[in-house]
KEFIVEX-423712 format. One line per 3 residues: number of its first residue (from 1); for each residue x, y, z of N, C-alpha, C. Coordinates in nm, 3 decimals. Layout:
BEGIN
NUM	X/Y/Z/X/Y/Z/X/Y/Z; ...
***
This chain:
BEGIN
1	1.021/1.246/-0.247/1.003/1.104/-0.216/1.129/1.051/-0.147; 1.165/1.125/-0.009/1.289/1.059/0.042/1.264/0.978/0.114; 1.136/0.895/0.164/1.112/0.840/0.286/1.062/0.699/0.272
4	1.101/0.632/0.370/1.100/0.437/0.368/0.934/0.434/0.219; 0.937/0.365/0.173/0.834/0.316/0.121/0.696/0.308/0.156; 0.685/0.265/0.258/0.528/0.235/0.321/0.493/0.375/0.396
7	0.621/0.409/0.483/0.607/0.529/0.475/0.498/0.623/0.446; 0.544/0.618/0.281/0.507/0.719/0.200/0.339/0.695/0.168; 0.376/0.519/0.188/0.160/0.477/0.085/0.125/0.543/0.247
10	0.146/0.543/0.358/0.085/0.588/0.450/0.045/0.732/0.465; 0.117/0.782/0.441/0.108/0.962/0.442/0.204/1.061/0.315; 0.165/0.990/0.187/0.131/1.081/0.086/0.025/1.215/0.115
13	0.023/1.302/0.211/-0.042/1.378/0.264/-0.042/1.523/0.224; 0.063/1.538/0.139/0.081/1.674/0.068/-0.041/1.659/-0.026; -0.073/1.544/-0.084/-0.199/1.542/-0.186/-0.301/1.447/-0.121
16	-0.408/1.431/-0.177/-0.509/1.355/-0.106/-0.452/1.198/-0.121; -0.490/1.132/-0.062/-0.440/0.977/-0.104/-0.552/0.929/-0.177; -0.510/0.826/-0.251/-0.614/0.755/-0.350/-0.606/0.608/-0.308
19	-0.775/0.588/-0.284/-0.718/0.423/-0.255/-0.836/0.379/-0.324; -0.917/0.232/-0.350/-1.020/0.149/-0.435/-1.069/0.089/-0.304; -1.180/0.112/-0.365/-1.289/0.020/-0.314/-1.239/-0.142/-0.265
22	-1.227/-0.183/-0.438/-1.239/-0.347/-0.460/-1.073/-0.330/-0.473; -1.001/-0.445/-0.503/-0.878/-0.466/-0.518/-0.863/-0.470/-0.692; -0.728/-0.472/-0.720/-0.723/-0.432/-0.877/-0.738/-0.557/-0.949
25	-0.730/-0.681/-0.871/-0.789/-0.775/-0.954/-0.828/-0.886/-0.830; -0.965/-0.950/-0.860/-1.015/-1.054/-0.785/-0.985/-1.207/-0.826; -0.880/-1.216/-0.916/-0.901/-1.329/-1.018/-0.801/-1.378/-0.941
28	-0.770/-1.484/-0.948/-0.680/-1.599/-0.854/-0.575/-1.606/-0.921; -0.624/-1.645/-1.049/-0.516/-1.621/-1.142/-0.396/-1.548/-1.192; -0.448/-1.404/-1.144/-0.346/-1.320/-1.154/-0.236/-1.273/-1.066
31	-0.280/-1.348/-0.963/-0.172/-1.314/-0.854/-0.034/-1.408/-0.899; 0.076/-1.323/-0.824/0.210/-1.414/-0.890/0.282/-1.405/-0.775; 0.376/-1.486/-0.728/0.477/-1.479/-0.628/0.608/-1.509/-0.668
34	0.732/-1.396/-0.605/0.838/-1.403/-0.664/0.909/-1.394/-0.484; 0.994/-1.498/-0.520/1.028/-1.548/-0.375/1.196/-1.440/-0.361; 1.182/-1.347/-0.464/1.274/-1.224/-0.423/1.201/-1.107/-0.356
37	1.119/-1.109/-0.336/1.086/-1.030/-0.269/1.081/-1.038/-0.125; 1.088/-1.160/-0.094/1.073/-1.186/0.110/1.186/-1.145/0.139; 1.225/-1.091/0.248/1.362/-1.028/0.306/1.363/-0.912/0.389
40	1.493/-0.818/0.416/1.440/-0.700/0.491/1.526/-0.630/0.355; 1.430/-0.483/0.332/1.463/-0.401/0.233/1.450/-0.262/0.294; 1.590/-0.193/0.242/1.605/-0.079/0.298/1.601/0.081/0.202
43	1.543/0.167/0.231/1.547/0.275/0.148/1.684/0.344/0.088; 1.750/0.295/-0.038/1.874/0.341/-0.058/1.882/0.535/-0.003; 1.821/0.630/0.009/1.843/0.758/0.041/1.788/0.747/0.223
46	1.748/0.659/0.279/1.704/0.661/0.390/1.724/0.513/0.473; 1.854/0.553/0.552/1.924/0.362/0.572/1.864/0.328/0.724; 1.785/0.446/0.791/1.819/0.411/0.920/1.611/0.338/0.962
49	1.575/0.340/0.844/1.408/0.211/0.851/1.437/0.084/0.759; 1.350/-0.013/0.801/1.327/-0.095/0.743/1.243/-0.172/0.743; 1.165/-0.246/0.623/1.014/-0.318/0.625/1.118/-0.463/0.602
52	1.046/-0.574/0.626/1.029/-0.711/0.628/0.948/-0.771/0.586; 0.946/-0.849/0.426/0.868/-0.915/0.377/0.873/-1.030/0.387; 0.701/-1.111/0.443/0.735/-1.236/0.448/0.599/-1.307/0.401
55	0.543/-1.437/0.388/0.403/-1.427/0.342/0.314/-1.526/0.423; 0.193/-1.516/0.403/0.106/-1.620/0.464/0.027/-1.668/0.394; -0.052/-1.775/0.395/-0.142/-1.869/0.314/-0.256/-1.816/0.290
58	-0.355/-1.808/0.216/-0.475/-1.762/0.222/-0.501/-1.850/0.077; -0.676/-1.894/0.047/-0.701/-1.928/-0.010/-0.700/-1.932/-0.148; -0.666/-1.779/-0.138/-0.637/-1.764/-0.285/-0.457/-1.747/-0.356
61	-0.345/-1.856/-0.264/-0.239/-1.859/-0.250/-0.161/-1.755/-0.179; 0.008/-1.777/-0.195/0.038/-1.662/-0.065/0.042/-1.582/-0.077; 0.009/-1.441/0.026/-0.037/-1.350/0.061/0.101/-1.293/0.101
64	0.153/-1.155/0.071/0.282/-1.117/0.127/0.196/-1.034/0.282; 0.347/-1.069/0.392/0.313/-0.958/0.510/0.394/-0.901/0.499; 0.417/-0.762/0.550/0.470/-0.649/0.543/0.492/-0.622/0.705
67	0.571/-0.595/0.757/0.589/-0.508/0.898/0.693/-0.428/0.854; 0.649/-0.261/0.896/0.747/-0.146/0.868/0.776/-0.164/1.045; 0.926/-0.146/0.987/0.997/-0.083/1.140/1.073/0.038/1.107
70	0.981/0.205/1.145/1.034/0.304/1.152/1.071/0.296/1.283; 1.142/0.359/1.361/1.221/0.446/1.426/1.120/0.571/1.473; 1.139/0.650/1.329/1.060/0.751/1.401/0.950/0.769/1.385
73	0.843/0.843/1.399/0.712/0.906/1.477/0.700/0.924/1.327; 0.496/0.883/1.314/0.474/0.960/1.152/0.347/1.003/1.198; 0.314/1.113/1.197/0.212/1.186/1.207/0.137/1.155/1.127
76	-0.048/1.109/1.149/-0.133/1.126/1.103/-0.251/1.229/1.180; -0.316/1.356/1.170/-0.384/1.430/1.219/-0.314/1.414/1.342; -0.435/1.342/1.452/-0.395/1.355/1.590/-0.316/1.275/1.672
79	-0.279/1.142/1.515/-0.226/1.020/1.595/-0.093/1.003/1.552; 0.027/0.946/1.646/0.145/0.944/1.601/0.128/0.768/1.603; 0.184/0.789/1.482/0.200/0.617/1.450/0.381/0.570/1.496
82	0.362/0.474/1.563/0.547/0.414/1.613/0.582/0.310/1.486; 0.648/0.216/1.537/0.735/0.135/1.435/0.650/0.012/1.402; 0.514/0.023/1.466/0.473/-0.139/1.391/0.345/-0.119/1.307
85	0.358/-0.140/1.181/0.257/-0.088/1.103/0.303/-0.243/1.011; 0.163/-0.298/1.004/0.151/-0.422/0.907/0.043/-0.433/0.816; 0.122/-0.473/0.647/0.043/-0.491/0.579/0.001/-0.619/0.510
88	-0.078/-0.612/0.412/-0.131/-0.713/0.306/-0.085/-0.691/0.217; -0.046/-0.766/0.102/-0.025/-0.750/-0.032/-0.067/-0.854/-0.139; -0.082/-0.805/-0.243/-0.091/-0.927/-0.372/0.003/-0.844/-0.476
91	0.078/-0.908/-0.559/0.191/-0.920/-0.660/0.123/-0.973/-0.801; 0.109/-0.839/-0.907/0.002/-0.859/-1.021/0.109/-0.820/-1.095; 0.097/-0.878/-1.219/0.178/-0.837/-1.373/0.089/-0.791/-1.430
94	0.064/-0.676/-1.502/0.035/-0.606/-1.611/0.107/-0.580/-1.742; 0.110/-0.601/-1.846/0.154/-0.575/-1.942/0.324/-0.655/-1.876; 0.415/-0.544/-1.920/0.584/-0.564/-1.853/0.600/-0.502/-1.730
97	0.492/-0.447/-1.644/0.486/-0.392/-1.503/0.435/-0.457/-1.382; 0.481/-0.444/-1.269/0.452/-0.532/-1.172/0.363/-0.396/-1.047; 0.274/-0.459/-1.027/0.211/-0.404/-0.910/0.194/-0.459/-0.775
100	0.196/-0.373/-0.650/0.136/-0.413/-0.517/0.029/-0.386/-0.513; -0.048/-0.457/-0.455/-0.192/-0.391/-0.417/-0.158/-0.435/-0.287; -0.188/-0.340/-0.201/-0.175/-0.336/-0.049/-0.278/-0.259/0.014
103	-0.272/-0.359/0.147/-0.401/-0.264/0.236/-0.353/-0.341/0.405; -0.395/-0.247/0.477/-0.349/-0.220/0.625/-0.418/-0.367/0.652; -0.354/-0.464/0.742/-0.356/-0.553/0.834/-0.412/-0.505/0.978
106	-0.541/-0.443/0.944/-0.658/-0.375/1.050/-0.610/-0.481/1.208; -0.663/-0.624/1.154/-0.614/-0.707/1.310/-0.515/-0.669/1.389; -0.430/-0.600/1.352/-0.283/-0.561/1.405/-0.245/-0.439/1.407
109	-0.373/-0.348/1.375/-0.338/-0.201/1.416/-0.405/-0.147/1.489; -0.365/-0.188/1.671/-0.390/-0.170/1.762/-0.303/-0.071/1.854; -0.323/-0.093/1.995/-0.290/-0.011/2.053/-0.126/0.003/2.043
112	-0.062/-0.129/2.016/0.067/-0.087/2.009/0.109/-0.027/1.872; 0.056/0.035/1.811/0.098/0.069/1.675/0.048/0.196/1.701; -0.039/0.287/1.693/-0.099/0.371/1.762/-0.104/0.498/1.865
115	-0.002/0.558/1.883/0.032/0.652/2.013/-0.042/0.553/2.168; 0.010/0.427/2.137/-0.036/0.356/2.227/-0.189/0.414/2.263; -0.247/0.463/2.211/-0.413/0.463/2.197/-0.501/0.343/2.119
118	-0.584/0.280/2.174/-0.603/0.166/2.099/-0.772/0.218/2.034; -0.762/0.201/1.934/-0.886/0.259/1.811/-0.971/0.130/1.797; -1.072/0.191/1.811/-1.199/0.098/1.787/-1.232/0.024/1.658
121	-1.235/-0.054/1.626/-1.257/-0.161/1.500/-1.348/-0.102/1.410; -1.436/-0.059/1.511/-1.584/-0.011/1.368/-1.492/0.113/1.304; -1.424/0.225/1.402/-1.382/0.304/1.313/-1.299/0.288/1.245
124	-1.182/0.216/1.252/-1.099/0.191/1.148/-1.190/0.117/1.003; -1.252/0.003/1.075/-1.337/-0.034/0.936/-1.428/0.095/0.834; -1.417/0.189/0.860/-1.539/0.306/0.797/-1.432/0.345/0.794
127	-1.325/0.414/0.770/-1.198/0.482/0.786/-1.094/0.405/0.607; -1.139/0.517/0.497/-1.088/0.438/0.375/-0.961/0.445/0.353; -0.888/0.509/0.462/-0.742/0.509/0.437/-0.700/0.337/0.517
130	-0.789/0.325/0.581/-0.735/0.175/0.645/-0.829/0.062/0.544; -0.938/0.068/0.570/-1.005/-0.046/0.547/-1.110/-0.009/0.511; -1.198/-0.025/0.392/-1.097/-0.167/0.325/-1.049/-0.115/0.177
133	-0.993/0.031/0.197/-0.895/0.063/0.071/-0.777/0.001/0.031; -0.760/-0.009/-0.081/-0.633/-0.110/-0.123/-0.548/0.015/-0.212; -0.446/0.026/-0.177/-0.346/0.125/-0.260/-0.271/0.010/-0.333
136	-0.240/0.104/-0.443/-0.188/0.002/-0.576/-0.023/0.112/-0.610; 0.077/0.017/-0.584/0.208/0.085/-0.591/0.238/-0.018/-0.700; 0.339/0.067/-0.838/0.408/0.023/-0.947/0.565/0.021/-0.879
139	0.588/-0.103/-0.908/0.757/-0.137/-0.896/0.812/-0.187/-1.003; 0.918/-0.190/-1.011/1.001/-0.237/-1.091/1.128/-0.317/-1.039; 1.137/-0.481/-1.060/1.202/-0.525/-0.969/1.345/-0.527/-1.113
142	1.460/-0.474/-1.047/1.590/-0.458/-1.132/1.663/-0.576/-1.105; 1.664/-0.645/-1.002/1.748/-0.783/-1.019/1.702/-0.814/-0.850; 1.736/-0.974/-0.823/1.685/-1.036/-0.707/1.721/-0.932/-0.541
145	1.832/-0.835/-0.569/1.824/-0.716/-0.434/1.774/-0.621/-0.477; 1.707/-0.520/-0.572/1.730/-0.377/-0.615/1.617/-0.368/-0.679; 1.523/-0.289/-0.661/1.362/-0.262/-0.728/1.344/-0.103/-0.705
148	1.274/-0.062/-0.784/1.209/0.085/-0.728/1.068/0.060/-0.744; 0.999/0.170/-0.669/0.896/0.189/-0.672/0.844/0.302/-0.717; 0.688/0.345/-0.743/0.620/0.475/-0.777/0.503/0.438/-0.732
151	0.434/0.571/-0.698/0.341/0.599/-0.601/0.245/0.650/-0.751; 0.090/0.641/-0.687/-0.036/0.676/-0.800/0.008/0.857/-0.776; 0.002/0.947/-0.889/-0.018/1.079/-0.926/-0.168/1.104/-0.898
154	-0.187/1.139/-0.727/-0.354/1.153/-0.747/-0.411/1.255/-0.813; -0.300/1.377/-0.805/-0.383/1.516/-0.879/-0.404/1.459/-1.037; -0.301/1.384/-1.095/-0.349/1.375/-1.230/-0.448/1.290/-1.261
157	-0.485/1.182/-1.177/-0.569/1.065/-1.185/-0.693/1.139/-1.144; -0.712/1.214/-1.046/-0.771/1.294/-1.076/-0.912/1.362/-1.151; -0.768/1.431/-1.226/-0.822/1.525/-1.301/-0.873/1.429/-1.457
160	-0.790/1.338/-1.483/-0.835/1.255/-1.593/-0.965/1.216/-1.567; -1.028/1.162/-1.431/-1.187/1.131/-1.411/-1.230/1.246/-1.475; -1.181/1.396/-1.397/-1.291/1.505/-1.407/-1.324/1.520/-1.556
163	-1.246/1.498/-1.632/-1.205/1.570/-1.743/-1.239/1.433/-1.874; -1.319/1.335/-1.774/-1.369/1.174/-1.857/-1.282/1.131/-1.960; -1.151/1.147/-1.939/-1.036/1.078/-2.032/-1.025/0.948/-1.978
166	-1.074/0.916/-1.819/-1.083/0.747/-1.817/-1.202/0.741/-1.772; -1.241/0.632/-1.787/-1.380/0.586/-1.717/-1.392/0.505/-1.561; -1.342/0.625/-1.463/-1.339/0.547/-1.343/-1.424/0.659/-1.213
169	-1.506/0.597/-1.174/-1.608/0.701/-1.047/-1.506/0.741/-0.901; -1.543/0.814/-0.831/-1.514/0.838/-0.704/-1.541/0.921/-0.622; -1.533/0.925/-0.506/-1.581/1.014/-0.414/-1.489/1.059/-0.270
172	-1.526/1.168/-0.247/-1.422/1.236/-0.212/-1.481/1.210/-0.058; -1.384/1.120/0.060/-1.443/1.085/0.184/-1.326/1.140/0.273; -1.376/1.176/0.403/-1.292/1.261/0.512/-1.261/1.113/0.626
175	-1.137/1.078/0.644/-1.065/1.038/0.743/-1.140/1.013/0.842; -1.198/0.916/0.895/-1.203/0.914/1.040/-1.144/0.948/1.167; -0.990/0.883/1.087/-0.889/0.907/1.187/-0.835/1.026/1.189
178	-0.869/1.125/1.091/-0.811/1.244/1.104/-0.944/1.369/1.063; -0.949/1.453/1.106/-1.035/1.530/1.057/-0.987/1.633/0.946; -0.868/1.663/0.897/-0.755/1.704/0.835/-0.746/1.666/0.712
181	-0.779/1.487/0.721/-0.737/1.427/0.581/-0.821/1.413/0.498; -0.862/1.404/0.355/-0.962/1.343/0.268/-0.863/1.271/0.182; -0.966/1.150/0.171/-0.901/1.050/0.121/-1.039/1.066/-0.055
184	-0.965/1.008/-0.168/-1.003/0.972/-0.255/-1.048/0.895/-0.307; -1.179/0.758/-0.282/-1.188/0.639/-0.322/-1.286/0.614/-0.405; -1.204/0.529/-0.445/-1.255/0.507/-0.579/-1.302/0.348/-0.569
187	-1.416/0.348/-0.656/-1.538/0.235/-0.609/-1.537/0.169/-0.735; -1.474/0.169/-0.844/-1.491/0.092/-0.933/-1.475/-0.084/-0.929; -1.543/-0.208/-0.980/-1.504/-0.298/-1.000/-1.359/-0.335/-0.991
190	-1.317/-0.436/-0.970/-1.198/-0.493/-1.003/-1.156/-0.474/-1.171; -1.271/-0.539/-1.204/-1.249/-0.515/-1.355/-1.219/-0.423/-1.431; -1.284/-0.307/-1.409/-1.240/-0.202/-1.460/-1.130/-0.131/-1.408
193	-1.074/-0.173/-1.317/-0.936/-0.092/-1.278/-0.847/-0.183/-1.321; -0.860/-0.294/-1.372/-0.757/-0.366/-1.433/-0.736/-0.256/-1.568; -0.860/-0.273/-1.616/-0.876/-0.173/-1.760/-0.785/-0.084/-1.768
196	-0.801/0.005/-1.653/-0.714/0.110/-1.675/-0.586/0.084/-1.648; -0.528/0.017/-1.558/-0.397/0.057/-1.448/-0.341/-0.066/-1.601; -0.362/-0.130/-1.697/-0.298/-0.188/-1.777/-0.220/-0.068/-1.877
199	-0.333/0.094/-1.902/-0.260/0.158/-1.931/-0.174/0.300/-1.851; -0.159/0.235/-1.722/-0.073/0.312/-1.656/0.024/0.392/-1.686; 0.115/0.336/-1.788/0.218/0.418/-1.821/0.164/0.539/-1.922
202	0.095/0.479/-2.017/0.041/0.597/-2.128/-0.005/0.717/-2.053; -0.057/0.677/-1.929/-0.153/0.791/-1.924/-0.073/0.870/-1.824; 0.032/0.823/-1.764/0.101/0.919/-1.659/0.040/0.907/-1.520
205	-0.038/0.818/-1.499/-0.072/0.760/-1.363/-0.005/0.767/-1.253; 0.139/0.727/-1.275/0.261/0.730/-1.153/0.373/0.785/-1.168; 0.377/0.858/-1.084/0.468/0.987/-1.049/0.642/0.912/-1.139
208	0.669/1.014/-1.200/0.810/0.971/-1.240/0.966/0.938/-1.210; 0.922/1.014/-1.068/1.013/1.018/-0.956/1.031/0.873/-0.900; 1.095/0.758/-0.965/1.074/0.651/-0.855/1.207/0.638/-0.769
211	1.178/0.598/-0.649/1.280/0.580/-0.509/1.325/0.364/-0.549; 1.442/0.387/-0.539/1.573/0.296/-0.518/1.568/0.219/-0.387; 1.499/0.066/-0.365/1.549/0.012/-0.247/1.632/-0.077/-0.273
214	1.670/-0.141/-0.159/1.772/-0.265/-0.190/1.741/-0.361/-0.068; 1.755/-0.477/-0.101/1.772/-0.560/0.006/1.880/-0.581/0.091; 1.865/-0.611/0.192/2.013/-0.649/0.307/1.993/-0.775/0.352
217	1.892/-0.840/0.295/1.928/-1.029/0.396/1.793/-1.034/0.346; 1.800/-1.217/0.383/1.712/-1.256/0.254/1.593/-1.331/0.381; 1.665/-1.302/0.495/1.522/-1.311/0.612/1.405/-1.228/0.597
220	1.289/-1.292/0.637/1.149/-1.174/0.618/1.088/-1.101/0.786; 0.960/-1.171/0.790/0.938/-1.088/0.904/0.999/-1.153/1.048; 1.074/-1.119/1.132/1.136/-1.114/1.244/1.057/-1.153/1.343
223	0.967/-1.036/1.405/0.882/-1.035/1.468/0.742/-1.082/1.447; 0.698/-1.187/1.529/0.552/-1.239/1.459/0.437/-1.162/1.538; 0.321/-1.184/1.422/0.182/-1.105/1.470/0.178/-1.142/1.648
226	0.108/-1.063/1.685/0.037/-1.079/1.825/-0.113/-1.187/1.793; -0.134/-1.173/1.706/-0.225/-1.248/1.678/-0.209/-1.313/1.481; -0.310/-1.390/1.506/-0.305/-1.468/1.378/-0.326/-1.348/1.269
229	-0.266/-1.339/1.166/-0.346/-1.260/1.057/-0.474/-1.312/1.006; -0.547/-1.195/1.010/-0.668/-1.220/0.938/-0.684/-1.163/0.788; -0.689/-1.236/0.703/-0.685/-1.182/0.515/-0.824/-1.192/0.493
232	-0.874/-1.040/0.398/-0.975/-1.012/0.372/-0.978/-1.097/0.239; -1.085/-1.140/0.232/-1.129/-1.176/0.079/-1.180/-1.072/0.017
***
């Protein structure tokens, strides 16, 4: 896990990626905003990327944006992705744990994001690594600069379905964008993935390995959309 953060929710590719259907919670209520988090944050083992958090309005209060600015080239199958990759987020408390639920800002992953190839809407929409999968990352924020993160353990999450130690369905779907990749999604309710991801820690859900960022300035996103964001309900 040496690499920028988003990075990684992007091409966790050594294992299948796991993403949900529905988001981990639909309730209005549960969303929380912590105004330490807007800024640019940098990978303490990896100084030379950086993402920019900043947020936007949506009905069901604010919405964090995300723009990664890598540098370098990240291979997916046939497509090299450049430095502008933008996301969505919502900020959930569980128990004493804080979660992202994040999912790709489809409006804005166009041709300039893209090996300057610009991808057709329907396929990204049928495509569950983009849309409309929501990956759910555990952080831990250590003080207003310094948080880590952990990524879902898909082999063990897994194998806990196979093996009905949790009660959660899924199905095993192939990449649009890649013919290479299978993605893992999982179709359960909101509700019931609250169920579980409350006992995240018991069950060993997320990898133990967590990566160290830090903030460098308390500015968020720099560069604005090309277009308006559009937030999925």
């Amino acid at each position: 896990m040496k690499y920028l953060f988003f990075s990684l929710l992007l091409l966790t590719i050594s294992c299948s990626p796991i993403v949900t259907l529905h988001p981990l919670s639909d309730n209005k209520n549960d969303f929380i905003f912590k105004r330490e988090l807007i800024g640019e944050w940098k990978s303490t083992s990896d100084k030379s990327s950086s993402f920019f958090v900043d947020t936007v309005s949506s009905d069901y209060g604010p919405v964090y944006h995300i723009l990664l600015n890598d540098g370098t080239k990240l291979n997916l199958g046939s497509k090299n992705f450049n430095n502008k990759l933008w996301f969505f987020a919502r900020l959930i408390k569980l128990n004493t744990d804080y979660y992202l639920d994040m999912w790709f800002d489809i409006n804005h992953l166009n041709k300039d994001s893209i090996n300057q190839v610009e991808l057709n809407h329907e396929s990204i929409e049928s495509d569950p690594l983009f849309y409309p999968g929501h990956q759910i990352v555990q952080i831990q924020i250590l003080d207003p600069s310094h948080m880590t993160y952990a990524l879902i353990d898909s082999e063990r999450l897994v194998n806990l379905i196979k093996s009905k130690k949790i009660n959660l369905s899924y199905t095993s779907v192939k990449s649009t964008s890649s013919s290479n990749l299978e993605t893992f999604l999982i179709y359960n309710e909101s509700k019931q993935l609250l169920n579980i991801f409350k006992q995240a820690n018991k069950l060993g859900l997320f990898f133990n390995d967590k990566e160290l960022i830090h903030k460098v300035s308390d500015v968020g996103i720099l560069q604005l959309p090309e277009r308006e964001p559009i937030i999925k309900k």
